[in-house]
Residue frames as qw, qx, qy, qz and C-alpha x, y, z in Angstrom:
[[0.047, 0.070, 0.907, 0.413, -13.35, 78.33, 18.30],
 [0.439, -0.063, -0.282, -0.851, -16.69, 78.75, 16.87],
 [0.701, 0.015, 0.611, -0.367, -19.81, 76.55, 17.83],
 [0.826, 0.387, -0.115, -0.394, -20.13, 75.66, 14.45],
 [0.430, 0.578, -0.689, 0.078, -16.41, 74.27, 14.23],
 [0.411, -0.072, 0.861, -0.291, -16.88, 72.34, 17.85],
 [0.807, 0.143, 0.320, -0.475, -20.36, 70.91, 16.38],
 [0.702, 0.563, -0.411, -0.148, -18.55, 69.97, 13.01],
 [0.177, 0.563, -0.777, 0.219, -15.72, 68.41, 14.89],
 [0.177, -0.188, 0.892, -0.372, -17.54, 66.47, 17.18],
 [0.809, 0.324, 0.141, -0.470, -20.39, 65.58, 14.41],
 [0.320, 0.732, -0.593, -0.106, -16.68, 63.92, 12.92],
 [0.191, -0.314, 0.845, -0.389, -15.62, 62.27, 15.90],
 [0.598, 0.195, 0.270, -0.729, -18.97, 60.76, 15.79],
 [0.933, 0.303, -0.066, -0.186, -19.28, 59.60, 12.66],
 [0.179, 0.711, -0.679, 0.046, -15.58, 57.92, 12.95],
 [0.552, -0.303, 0.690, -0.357, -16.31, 56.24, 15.90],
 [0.858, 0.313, 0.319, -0.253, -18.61, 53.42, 13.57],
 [0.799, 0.568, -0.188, 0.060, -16.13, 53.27, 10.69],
 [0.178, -0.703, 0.602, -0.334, -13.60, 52.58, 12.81],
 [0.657, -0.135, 0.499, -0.549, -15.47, 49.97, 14.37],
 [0.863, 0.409, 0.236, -0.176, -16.44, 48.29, 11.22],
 [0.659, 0.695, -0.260, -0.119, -13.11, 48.71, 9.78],
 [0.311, -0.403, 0.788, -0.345, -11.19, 47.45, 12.76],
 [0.762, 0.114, 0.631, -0.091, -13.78, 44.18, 12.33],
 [0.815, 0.549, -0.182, 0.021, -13.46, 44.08, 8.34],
 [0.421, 0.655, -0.627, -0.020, -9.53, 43.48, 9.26],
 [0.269, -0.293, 0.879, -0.261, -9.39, 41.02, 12.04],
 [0.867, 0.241, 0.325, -0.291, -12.38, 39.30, 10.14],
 [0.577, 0.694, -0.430, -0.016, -9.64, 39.30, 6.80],
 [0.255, 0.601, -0.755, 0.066, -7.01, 38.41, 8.40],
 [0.709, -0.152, 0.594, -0.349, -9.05, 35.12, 10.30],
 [0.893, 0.325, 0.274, -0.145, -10.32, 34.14, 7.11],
 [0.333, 0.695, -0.636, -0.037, -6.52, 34.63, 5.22],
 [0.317, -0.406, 0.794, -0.323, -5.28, 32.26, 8.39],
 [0.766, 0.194, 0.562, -0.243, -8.14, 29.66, 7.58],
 [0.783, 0.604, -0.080, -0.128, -7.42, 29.44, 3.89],
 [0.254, 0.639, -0.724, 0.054, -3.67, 29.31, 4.66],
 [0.539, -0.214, 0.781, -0.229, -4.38, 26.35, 7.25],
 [0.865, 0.272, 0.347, -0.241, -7.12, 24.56, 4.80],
 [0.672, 0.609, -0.418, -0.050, -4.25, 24.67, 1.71],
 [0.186, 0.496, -0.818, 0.225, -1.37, 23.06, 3.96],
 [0.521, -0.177, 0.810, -0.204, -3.70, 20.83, 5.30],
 [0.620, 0.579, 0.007, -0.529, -4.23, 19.81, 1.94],
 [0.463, 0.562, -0.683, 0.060, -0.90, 19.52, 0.74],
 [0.332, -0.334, 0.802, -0.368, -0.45, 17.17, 4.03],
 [0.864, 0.214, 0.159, -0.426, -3.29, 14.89, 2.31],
 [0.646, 0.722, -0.215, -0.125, -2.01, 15.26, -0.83],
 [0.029, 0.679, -0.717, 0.155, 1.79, 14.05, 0.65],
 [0.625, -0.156, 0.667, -0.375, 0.07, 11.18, 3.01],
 [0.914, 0.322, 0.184, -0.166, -1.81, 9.43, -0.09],
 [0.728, 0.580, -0.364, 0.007, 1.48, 9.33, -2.13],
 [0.017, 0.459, -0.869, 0.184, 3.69, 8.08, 0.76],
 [0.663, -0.068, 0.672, -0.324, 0.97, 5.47, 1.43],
 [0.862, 0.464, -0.167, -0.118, 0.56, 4.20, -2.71],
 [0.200, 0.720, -0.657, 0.105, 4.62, 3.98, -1.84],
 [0.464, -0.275, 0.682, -0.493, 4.09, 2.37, 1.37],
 [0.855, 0.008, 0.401, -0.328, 1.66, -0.56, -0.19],
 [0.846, 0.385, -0.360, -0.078, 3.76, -1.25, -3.42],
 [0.014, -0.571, 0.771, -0.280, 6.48, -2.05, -0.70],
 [0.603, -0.172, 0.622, -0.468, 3.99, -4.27, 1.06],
 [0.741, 0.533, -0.168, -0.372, 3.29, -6.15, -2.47],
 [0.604, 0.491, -0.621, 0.087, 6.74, -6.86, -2.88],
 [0.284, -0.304, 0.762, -0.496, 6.71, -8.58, 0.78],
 [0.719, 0.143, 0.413, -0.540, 3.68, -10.25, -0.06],
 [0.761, 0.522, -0.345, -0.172, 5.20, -11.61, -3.33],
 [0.380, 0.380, -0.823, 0.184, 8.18, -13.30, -2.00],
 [0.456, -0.275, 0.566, -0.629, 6.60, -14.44, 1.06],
 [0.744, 0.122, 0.329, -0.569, 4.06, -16.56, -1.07],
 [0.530, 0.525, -0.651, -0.139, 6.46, -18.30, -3.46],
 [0.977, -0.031, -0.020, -0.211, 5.37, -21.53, -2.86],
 [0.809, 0.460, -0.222, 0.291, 8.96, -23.10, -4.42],
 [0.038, 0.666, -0.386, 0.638, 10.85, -20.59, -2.13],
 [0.628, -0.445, 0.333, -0.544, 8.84, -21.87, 1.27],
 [0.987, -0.041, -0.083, -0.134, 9.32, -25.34, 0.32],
 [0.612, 0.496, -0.380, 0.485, 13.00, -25.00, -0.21],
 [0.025, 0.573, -0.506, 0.644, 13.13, -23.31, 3.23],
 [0.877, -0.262, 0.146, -0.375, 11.58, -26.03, 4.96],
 [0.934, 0.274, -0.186, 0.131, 13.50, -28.57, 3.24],
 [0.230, 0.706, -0.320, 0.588, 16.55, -26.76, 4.84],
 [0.618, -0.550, 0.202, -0.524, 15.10, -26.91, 8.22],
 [0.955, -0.057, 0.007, -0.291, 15.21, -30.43, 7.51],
 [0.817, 0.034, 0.177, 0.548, 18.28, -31.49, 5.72],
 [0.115, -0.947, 0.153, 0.259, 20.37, -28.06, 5.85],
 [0.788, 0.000, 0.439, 0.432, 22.32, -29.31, 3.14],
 [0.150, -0.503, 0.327, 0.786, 24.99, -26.61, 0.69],
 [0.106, 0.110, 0.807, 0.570, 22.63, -27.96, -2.33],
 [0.128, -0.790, -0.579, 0.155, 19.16, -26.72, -0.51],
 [0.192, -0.767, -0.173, 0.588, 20.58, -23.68, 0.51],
 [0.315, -0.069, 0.564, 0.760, 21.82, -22.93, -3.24],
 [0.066, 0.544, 0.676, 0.493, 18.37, -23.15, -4.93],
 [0.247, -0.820, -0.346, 0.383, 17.03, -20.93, -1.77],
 [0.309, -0.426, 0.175, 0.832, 20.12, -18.20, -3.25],
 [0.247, 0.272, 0.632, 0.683, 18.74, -18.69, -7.19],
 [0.017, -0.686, -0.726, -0.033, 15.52, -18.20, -5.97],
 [0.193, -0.781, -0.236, 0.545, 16.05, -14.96, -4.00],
 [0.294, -0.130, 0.490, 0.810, 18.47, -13.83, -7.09],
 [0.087, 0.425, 0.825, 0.363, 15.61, -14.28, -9.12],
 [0.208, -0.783, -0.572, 0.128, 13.55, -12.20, -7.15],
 [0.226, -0.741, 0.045, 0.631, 15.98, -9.10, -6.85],
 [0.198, -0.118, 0.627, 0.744, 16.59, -9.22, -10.69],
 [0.121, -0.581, -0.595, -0.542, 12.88, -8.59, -11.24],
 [0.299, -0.908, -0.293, -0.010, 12.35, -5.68, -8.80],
 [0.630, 0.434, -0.131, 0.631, 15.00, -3.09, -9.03],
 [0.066, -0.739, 0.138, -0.656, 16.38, -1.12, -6.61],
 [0.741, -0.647, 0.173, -0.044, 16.71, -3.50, -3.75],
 [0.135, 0.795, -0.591, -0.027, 20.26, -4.04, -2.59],
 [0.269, 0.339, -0.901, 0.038, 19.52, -7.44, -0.98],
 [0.869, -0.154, -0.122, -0.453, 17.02, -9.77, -0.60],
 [0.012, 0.190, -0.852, 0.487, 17.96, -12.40, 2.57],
 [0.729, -0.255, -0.451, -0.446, 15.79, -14.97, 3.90],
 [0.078, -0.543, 0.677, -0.490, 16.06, -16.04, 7.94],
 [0.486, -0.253, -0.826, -0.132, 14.74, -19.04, 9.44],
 [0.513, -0.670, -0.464, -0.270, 12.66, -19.73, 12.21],
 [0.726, -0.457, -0.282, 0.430, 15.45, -18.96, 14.75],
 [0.147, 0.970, 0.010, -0.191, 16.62, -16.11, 13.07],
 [0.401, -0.385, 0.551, 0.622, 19.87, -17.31, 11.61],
 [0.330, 0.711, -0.344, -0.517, 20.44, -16.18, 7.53],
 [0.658, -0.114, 0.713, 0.212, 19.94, -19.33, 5.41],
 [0.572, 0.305, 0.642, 0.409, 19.89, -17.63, 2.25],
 [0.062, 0.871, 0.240, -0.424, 20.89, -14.49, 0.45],
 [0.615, 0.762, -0.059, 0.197, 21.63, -12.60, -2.79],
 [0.061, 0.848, -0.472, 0.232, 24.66, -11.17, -0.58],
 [0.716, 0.240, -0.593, 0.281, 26.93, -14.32, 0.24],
 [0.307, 0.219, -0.596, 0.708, 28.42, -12.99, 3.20],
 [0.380, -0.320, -0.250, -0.831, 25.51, -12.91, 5.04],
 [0.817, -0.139, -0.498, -0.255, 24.41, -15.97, 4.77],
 [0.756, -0.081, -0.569, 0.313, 24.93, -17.71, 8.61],
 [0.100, 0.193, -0.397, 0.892, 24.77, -14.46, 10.54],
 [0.309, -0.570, -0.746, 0.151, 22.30, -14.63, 13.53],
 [0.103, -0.109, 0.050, -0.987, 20.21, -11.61, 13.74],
 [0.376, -0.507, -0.711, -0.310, 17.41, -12.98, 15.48],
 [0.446, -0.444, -0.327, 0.705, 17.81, -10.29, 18.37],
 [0.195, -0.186, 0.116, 0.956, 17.60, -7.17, 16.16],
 [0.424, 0.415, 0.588, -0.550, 14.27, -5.79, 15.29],
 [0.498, 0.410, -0.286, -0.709, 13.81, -6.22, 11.82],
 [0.401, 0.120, -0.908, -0.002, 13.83, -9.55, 12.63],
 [0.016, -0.324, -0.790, 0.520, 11.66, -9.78, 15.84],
 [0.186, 0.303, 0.070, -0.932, 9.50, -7.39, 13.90],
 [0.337, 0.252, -0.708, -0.567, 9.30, -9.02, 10.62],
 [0.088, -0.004, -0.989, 0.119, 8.57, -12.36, 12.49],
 [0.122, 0.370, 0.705, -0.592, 4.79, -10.91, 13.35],
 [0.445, 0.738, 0.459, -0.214, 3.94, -9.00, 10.59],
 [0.521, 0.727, 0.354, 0.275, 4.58, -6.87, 7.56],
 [0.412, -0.770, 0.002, 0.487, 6.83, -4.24, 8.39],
 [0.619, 0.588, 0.087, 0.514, 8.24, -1.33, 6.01],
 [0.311, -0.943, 0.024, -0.117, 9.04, 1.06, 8.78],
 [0.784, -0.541, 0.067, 0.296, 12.79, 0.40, 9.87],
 [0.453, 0.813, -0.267, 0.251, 15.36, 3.09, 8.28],
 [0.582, -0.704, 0.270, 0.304, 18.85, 3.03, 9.10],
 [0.320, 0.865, -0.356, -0.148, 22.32, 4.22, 7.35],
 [0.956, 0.176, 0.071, 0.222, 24.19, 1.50, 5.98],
 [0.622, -0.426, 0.162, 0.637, 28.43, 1.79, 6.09],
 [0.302, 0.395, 0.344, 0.797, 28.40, 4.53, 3.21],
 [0.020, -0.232, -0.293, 0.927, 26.17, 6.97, 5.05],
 [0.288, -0.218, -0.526, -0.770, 23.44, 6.11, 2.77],
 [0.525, -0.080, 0.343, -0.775, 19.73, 5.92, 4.06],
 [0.318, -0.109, -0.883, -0.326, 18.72, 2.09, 3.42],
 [0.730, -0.087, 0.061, -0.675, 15.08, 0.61, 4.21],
 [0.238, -0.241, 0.915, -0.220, 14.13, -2.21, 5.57],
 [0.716, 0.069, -0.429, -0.547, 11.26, -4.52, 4.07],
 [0.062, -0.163, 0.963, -0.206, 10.62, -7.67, 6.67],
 [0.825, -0.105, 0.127, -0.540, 7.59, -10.23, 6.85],
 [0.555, -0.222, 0.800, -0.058, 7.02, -13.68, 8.06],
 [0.500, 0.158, -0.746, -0.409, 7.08, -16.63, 5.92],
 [0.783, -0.007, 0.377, -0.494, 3.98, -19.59, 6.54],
 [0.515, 0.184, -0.726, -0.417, 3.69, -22.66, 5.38],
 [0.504, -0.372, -0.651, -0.429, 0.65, -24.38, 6.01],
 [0.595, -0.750, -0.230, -0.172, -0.22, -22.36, 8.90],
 [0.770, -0.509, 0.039, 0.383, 3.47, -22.74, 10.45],
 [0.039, -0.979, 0.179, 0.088, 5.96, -19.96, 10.78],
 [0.898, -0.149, 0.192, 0.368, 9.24, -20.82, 9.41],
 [0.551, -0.334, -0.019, 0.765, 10.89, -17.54, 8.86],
 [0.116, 0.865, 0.069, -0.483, 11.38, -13.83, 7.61],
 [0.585, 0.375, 0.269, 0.667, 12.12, -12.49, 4.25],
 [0.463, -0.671, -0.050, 0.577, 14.22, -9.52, 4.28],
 [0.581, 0.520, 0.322, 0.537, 14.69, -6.99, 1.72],
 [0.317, -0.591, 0.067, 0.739, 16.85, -3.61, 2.03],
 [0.343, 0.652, 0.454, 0.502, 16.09, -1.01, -0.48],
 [0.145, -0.099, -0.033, 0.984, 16.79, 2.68, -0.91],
 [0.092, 0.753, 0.581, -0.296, 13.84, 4.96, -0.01],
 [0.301, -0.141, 0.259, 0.907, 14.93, 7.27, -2.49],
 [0.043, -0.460, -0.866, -0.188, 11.81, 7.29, -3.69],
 [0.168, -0.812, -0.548, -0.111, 9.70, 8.33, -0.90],
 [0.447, -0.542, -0.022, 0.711, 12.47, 10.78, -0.08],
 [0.059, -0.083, 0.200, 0.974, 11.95, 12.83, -2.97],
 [0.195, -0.688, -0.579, -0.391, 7.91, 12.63, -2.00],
 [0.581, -0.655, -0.373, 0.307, 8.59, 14.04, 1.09],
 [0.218, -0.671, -0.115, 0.699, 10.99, 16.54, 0.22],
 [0.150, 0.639, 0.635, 0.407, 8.85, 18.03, -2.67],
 [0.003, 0.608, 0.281, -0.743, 8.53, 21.92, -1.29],
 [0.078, 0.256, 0.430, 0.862, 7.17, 23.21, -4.56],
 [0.321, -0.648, -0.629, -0.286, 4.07, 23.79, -2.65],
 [0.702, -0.518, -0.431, 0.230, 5.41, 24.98, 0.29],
 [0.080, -0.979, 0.168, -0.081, 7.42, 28.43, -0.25],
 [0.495, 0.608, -0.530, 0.324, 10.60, 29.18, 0.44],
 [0.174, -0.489, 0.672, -0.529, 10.00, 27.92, 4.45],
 [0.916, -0.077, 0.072, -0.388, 7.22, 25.32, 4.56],
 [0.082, -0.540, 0.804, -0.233, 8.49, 22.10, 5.83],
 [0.874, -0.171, -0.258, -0.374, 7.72, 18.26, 5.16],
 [0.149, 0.538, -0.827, 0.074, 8.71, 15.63, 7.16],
 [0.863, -0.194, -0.432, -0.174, 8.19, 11.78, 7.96],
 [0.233, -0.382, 0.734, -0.511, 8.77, 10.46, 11.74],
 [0.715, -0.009, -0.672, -0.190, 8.31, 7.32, 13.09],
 [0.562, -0.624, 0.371, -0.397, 7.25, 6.97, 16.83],
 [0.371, 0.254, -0.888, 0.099, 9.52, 3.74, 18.67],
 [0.587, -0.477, -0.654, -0.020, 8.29, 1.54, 21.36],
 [0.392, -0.425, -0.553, 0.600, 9.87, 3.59, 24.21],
 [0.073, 0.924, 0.339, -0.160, 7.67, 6.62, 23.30],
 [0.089, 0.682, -0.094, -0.719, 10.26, 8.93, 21.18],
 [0.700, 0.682, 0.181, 0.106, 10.14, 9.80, 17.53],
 [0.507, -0.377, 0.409, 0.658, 12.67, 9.98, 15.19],
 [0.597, 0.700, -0.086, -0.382, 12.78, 11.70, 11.33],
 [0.809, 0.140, 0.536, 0.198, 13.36, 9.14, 9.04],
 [0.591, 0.697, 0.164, 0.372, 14.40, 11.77, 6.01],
 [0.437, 0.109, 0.041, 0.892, 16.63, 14.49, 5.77],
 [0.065, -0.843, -0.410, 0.341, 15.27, 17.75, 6.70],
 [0.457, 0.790, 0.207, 0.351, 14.98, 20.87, 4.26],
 [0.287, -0.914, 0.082, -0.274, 16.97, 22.88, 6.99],
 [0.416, -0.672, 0.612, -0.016, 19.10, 20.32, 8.22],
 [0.738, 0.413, -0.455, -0.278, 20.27, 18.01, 5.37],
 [0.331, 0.082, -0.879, 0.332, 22.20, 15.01, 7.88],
 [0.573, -0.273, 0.198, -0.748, 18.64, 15.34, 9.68],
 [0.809, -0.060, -0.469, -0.349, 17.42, 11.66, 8.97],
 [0.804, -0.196, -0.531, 0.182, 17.31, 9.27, 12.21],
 [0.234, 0.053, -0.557, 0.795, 18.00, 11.87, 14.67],
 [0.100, -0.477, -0.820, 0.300, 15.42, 12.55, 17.52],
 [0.041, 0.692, 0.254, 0.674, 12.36, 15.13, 17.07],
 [0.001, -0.114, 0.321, -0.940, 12.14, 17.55, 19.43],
 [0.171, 0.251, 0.658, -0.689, 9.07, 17.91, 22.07],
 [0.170, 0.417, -0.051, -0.892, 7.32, 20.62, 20.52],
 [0.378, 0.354, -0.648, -0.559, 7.48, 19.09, 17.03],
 [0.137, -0.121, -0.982, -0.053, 6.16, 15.15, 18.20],
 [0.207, 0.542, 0.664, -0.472, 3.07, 16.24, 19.82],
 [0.404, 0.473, -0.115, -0.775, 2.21, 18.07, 17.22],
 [0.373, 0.145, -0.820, -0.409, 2.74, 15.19, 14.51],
 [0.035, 0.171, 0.944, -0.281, 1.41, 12.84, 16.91],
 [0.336, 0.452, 0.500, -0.658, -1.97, 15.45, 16.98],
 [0.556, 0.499, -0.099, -0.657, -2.04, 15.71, 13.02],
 [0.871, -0.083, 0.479, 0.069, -1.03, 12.03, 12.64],
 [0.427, 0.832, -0.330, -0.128, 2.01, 12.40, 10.51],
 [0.508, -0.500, 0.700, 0.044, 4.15, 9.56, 11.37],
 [0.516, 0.393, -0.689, -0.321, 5.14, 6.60, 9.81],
 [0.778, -0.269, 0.487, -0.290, 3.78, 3.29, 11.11]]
């Protein structure tokens, strides 16, 4: 080989070496900033999901806060307390009627006293069953609660809806309303944003530290109310995705 061909060759080598260099960083600098733009859109959409399950989340609390404060309603369930008489416990039924016939979509609206026994409910059969043991009751009885899913004898997903009832200052039981999240179940599983793999879901952490998913899963459609998986809670837990 000529000198001239070595000098050329290794005046090549040479100048490779740098554009290499620089093109080796122009891709791992691309593909960071690809990675950051994919993270900053899906934590977007994760906003964007949160604010509309929480507008959901307060008109629930509304309708807790409406029956709760019916004056007429609270007086009637006192008056019960008192004289537990089949003519008290009637108006208590109208009342609740009343109430489920101007908010659609609940299946029954139920009212428990202070002990937890059922003194009054759109659903007859109800009425006298002691569920002051079960937690939508021991829940309700403290505060505001929309969080309690469970599948009702059809296999359907129902929602709970529990808060206490006051009256002047004194606790004197829990209204109860059951309603189909159907709702926030088709905010949640919304993938138009999300491709043909992207994945929402709502979870709801219990007292003895696991979580469950409260919807159906895009992957596993009989998902709802079975436990999440390690991997998958710490993570929600870190990007607060739950349901409280």
């Amino acid at each position: 080989m000529k000198i001239s061909q070595k000098f050329l060759i290794l005046f090549l080598a040479i100048a490779l070496v740098p554009m290499l260099v620089v093109g080796s960083f122009a891709y791992f600098y691309s593909a960071r900033e690809f990675r950051a733009q994919i993270n900053d859109r899906l934590q977007g959409i994760a906003s964007y999901e949160a604010q509309r399950v929480a507008v959901l989340n307060d008109r629930n609390l509304e309708l807790l806060a409406d029956i709760t404060t019916r004056l007429p309603l609270r007086v009637q369930m006192q008056q019960y307390v008192a004289t537990p008489t089949p003519a008290v416990q009637t108006t208590i039924n109208g009342y609740l009627s009343d109430f489920m016939l101007e908010n659609t979509g609940l299946y029954r609206v139920s009212v428990a006293d202070a002990g937890g026994t059922i003194v009054g409910s759109t659903d007859p059969a109800f009425v006298g069953r002691a569920i002051g043991g079960e937690e939508v009751f021991k829940t309700g009885r403290d505060t505001a609660t929309t969080s309690i899913f469970f599948k009702a004898p059809d296999g359907s997903l129902r929602q709970y809806l529990a808060a206490p009832f006051h009256l002047e200052s004194r606790f004197i039981g829990v209204a109860i309303l059951e309603t189909s999240p159907s709702t926030l179940r088709a905010v949640i599983q919304d993938y138009s944003q999300l491709g043909k793999t992207g994945e929402a879901y709502l979870t709801r952490n219990y007292p003895d530290g696991h979580m469950k998913y409260l919807m159906p899963l895009r992957f596993k459609v009989a998902g709802e109310l079975s436990d999440v998986g390690d991997a998958v809670a710490a993570q929600t837990r870190a990007g607060g995705g739950h349901f409280r």
